[in-house]
Each structure stands twice: as C-alpha cells, then as structure tokens.
LOROGU-702845 format. One record per residue: residue in one letter; x, y, z of N, C-alpha, C in turn. Coordinates in steps of 0.2 Angstrom, whole numbers, plus 5000, padded with zeros to 4 digits. Layout:
N
aXYZXYZXYZ;...
end
This chain:
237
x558154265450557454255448557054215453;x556254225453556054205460555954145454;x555954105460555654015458555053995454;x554454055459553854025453553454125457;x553154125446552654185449552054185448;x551354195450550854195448550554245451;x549954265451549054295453548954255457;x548754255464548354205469547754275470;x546954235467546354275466545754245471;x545354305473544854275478544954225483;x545154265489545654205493544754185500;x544654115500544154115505544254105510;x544354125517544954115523544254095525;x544354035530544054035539544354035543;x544354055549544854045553544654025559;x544953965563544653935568545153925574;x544953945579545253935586545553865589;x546153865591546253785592546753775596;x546653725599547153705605547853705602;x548353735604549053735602549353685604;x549153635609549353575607549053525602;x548653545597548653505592549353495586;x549153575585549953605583550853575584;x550853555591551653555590551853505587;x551553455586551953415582552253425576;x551753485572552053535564552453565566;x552753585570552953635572553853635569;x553753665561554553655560554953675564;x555853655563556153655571556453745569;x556453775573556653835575556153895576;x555553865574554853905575554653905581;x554053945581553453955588552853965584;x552453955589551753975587551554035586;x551254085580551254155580550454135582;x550354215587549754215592549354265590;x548754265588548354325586547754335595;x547854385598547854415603547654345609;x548454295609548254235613547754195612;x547754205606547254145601547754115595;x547654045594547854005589547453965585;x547753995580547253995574547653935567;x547253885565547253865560546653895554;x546853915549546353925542546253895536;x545853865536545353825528545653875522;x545853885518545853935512545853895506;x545553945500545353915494545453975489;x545653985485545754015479546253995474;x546254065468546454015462547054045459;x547553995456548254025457547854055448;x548354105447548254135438548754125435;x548954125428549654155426550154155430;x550354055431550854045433551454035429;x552154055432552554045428553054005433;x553353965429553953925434554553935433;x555153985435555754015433555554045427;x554854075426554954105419554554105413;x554554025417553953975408553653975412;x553053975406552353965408552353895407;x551853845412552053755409551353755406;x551153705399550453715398550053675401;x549653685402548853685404549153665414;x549653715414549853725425549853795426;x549653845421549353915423549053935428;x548253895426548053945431547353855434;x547453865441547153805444546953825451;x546453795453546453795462546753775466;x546753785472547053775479546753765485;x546653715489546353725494547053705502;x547053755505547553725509547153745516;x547453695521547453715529548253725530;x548053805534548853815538548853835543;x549253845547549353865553549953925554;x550053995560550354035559550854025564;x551554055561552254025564552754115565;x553154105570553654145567554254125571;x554954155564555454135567555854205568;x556354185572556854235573557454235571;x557654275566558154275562558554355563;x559254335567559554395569559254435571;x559154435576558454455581557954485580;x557754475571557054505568556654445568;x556054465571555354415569555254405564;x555254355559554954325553554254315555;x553754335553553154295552552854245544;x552754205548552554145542551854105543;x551954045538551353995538551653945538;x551453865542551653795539550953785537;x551053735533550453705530550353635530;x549753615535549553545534549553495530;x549053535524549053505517548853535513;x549153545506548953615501548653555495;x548053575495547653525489547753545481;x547853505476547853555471547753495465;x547353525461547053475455547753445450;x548153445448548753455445549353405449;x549553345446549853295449550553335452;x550653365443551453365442551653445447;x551253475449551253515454551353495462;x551053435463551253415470551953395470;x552053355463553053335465553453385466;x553553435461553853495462553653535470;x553053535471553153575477553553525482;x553353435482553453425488554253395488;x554553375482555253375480555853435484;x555553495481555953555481555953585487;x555153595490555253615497554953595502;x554753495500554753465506553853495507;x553553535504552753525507552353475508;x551853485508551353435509550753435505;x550753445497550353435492549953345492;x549553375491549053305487548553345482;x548553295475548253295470547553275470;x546853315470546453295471545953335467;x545453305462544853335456544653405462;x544653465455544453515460543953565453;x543553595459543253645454543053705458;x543053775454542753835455542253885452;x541853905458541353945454541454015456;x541454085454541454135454540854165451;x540354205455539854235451539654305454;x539554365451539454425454538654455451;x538354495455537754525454537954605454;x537554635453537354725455537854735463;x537554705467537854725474538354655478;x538354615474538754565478539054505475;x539754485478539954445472539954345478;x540154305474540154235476540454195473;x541054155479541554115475541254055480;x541453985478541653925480542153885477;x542353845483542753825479542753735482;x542853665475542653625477543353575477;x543453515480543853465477543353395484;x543453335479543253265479544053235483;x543853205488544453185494543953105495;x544153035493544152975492543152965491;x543152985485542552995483541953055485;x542353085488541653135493541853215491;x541653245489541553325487541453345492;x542053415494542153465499541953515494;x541753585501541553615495541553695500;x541653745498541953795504541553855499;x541153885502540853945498540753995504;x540654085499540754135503540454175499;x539854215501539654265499539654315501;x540054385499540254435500540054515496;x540254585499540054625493540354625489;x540154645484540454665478541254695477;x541054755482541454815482541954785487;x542754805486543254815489543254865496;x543454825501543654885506544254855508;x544654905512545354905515545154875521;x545854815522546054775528546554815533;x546354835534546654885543547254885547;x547854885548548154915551548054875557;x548354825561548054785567547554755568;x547154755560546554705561546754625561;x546354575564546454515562546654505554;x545954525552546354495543547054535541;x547454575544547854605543548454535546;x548354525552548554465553548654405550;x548054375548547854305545548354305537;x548154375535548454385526549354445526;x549654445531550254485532550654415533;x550854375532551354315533551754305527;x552254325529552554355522553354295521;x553254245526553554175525553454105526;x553654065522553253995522553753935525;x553853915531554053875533553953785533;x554453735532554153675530554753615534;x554453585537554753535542554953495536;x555753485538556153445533556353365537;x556453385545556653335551556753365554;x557053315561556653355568557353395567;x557953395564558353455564558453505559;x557953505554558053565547557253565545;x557353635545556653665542556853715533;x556453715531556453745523556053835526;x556353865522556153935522556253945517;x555653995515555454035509555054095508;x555254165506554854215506554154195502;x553854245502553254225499553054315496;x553154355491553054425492552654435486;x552154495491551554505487551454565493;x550954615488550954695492550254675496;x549854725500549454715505548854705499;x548454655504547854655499547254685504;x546454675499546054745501545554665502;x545054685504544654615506543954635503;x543454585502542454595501542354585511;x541754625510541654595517540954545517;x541154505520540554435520540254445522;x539554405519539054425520538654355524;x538954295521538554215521539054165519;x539154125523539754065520539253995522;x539653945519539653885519540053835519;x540353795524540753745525540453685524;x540653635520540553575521540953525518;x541453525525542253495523542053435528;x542253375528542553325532543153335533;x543253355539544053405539544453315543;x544253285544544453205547544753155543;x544153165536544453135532544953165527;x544953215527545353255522545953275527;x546053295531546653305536546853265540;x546453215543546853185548546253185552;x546253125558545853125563545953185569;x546653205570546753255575546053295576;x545953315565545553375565544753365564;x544753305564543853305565543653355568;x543753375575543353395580543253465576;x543453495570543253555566542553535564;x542453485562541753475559541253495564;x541253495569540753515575541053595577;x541453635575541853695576541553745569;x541153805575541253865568541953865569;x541953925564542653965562542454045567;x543054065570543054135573542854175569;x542954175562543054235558543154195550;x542654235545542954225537542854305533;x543454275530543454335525543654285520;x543454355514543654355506544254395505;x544854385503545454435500545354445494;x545354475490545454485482546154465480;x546654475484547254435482547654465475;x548254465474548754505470549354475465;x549554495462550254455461550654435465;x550954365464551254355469552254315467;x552454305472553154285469553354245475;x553654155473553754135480554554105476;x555054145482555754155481556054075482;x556654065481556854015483557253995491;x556953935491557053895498557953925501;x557953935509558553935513558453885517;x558953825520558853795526559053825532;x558653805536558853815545558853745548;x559553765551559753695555559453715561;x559153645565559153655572559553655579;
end
C-alpha cells in the first residue's frame, strides 16, 4: 500500500538559475546535481494537495490543503540506472500535524505556516495564487495563464522540471531517505503574467536572499494529477 495518496492541482513553478555551489551542502549523500542543459536550477512551487489519504484514511480536515516548497533537482544511480529526483529546502504547509509526520518518517524539512489560495478562471484564461505569512509578513506567488491545457513536450524544460519521479532526503553525512513519488505526465496552461513577492532570505535562509533581486528563467502552470508517495528505502553512503 503507498504511504500516502492524493491530487496535487495547479502546480505554480518558477525556476531560477543558480550557483551549484550554493547547493552542495543539501546535497544528500549519494547524489549529484541533475543538470538541465548545464544550468542549475532551484524552483519556488505552490499548489494544492486534494483528497489526501494517509495509508488509506482520509484524516479530517488534512484532505485537502496547500503547499509551497523550494527544491532543487538531483539524481542518483542505482544499479547503473539514473534515478532522477528532487531535494527539498523547505515544504511549507498550513497543517501542524503534517509537518511531524513528514519530518519524522522521512526526515524532510516541513514548517507549518497560515496559508491561502485563490483560484479564478474567465472565457479565455484562468489565475491561481498562492499565499502563506513567514514571521508576520505574507508571501504571495501568482500566475496567470490560458485557460486551455496544452501538452509538455518530449525534451522540453518543463518536461524536465515536472518528470522527477524521486524524492531524496538528507538523513546525515552517511544516509540519505529515498522515495518514489508516481504520477502519469502532466499537460501545462501557458503563462501569460506572474508575480513573485517572496522574501526568499527570510523564508529560506540568507544563502537565498540573492533571489529577491533574480527573475526566474522560466514559469509555468501544471495542472497536476493523482498522485502516490510510496514508502521510504535508505542509502548508505
């Protein structure tokens, strides 16, 4: 039985170019940095988990809630096949009792923080935002996109960014947490107009100030799908 299933919907991606030596220090042990065309990328994302089950039960009122995380992209190599994956800096989420179970069982990096979302659609274009409050001050990430669904491409970036089909998690400098993460390909809005306005310094760490003065390479909308996150295997280093 997978450990937990839900819907992750309207995913808001930016993606930002970044020194890879900011990275190594996340760098669970047995990993590398996965490279989109010799570019290193950390991503903002914000969307909303639905119709969560945890081994099966629904727990009330932990159904359906937001998320905002910064990750970065990793792969390992197992029996000489490339895993590709995500670590994550830190996964935001309104919901206390959801941070202990994440950060218990597989050692992530949850913090609970007041969050809100807006979802709104017209004739020809739809608009998500997504909010949460980090020591008084509201972060707030929005993305206006078409309406209509088109397909993510076969060796596109977004194909890259949203194909990480493993979740990696520093345990210590000798064991790392590994975990599938399975869901079919998803189809994307294409953007039209976004808005960042994160204190990524206060909310992350000082490393990442320097984002507040950084566009992002690239944002996209996902639509996003059922999804299933299997239970945790350790790697020794």
């Amino acid at each position: 039985m997978s450990f937990l299933t839900a819907e992750w919907r309207k995913l808001a991606i930016a993606n930002y170019a970044i020194d890879k030596s900011v990275l190594t220090p996340y760098l669970p042990v047995g990993t590398e940095l996965d490279l989109w065309q010799d570019t290193c990328y950390v991503s903002l994302i914000g969307f909303l988990f639905k119709n969560t089950r945890l081994l099966g039960f629904s727990i009330p009122f932990h159904a359906n809630f937001e998320e905002v995380n910064l990750r970065f992209y990793v792969k390992y190599k197992d029996a000489g096949t490339w895993k590709r994956g995500v670590v994550f800096i830190k996964e935001i989420v309104p919901k206390f009792a959801l941070s202990v179970v994440a950060n218990t069982i597989y050692n992530e990096n949850y913090e609970t923080m007041p969050m809100t979302h807006r979802w709104s659609e017209t004739e020809d274009e739809r608009a998500v935002e997504y909010r949460w409050r980090c020591k008084n001050e509201w972060q707030s990430f929005q993305v206006t996109a078409n309406r209509g669904l088109s397909e993510i491409l076969n060796g596109s970036e977004a194909e890259f960014i949203t194909e990480h089909y493993w979740g990696y998690a520093r345990y210590n400098s000798v064991k790392t947490n590994e975990y599938e993460v399975r869901h079919p390909k998803w189809a994307q809005y294409k953007v039209r107009d976004f808005k960042i306005d994160v204190d990524f310094g206060l909310v992350y760490g000082e490393e990442f100030e320097f984002l507040n003065r950084q566009e992002p390479v690239s944002v996209m909308l996902a639509e996003g799908s059922d999804i299933s996150v299997e239970g945790k295997k350790v790697i020794l280093g």
